[in-house]
C-alpha positions as a LaTeX table, in Angstrom:
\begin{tabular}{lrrr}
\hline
Residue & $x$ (\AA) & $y$ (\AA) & $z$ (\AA) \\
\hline
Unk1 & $-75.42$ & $-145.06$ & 183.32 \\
Unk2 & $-78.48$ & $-147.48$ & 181.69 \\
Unk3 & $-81.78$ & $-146.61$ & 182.42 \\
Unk4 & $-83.19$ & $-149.24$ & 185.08 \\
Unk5 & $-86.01$ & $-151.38$ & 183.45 \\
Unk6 & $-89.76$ & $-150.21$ & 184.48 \\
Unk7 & $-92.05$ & $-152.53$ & 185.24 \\
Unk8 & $-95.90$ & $-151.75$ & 186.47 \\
Unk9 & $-97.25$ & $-152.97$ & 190.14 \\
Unk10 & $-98.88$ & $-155.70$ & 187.96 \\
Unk11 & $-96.52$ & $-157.29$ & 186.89 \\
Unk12 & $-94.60$ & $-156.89$ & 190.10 \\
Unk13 & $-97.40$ & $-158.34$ & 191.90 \\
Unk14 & $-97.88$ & $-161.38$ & 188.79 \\
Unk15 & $-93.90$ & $-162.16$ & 189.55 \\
Unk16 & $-94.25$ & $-162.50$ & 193.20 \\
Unk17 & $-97.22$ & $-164.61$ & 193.48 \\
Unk18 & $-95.73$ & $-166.94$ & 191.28 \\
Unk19 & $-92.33$ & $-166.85$ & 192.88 \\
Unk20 & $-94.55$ & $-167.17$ & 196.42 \\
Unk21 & $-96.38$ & $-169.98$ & 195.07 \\
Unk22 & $-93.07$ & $-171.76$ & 193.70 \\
Unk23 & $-92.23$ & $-171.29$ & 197.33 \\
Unk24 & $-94.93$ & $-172.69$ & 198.58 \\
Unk25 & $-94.14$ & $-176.09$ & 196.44 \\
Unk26 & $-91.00$ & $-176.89$ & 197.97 \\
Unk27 & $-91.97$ & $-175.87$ & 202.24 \\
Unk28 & $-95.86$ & $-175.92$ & 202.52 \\
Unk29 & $-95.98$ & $-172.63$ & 204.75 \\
Unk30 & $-99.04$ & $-171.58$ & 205.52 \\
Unk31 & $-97.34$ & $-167.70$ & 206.12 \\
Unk32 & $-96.65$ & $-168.21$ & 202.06 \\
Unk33 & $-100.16$ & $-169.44$ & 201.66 \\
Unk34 & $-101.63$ & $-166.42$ & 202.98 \\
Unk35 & $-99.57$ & $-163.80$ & 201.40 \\
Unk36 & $-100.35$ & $-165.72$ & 198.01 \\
Unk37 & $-104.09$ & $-165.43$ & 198.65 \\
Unk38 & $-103.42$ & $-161.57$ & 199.54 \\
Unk39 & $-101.92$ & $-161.08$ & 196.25 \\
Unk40 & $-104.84$ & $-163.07$ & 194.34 \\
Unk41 & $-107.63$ & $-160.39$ & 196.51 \\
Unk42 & $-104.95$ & $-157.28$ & 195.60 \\
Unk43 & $-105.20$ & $-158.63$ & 191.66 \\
Unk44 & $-108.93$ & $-159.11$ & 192.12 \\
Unk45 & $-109.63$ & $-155.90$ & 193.36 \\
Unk46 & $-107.46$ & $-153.73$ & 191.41 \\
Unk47 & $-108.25$ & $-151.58$ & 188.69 \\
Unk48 & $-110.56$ & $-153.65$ & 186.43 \\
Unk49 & $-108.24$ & $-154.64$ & 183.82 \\
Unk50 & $-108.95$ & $-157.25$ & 181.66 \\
Unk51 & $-105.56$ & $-158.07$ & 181.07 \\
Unk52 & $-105.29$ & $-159.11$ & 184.79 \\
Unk53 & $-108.61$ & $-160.49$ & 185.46 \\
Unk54 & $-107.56$ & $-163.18$ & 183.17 \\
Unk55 & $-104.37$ & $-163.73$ & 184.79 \\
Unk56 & $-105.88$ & $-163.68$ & 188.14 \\
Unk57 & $-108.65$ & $-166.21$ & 187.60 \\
Unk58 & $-105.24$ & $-168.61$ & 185.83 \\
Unk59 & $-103.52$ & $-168.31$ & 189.15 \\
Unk60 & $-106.20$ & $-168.59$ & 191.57 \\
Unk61 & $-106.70$ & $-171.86$ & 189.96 \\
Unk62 & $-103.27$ & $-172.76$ & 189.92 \\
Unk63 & $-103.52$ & $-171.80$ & 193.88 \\
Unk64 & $-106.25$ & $-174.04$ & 194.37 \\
Unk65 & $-104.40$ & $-176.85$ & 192.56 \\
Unk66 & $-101.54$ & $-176.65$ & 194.75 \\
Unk67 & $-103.16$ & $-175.79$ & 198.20 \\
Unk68 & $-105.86$ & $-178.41$ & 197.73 \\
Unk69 & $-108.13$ & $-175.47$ & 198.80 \\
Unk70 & $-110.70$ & $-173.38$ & 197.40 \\
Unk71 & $-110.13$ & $-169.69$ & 197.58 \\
Unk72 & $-112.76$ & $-168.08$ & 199.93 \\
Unk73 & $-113.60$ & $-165.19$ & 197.87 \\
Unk74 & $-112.89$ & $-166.47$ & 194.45 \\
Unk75 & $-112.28$ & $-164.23$ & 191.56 \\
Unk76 & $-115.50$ & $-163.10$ & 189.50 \\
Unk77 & $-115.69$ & $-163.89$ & 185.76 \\
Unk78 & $-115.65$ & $-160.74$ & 183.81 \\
Unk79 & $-118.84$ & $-160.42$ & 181.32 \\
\hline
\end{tabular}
């Protein structure tokens, strides 16, 4: 039996915000909205990687493009 593919909470959490805010396109939820802005805090929070910081601050801003909204704790720009 094939190993199943591993993948790390990052990138779990990086396909599902993306998949919520595709989502969000097509019904305007606002239950979608605010598990998307969990997922942005969870990625801002998290273990100081780079690699997601970057990502983060990309998708917060494609969040605020498509809510029309500003996040209320916006991600911080790494140094």
């Amino acid at each position: 039996m094939p190993a199943t593919p591993t993948h790390s909470t990052h990138e779990i959490v990086i396909a599902a915000t993306l998949w919520l805010m595709h989502r969000y396109q097509q019904t305007g939820c606002k239950k979608l909205a605010r598990m998307i802005e969990q997922h942005l805090r969870w990625m801002q929070t998290s273990d100081g990687s780079p690699t997601l910081a970057k990502t983060c601050q990309r998708l917060s801003l494609t969040w605020q493009t498509l809510s029309g909204t500003a996040l209320s704790n916006p991600p911080s720009t790494p140094h």
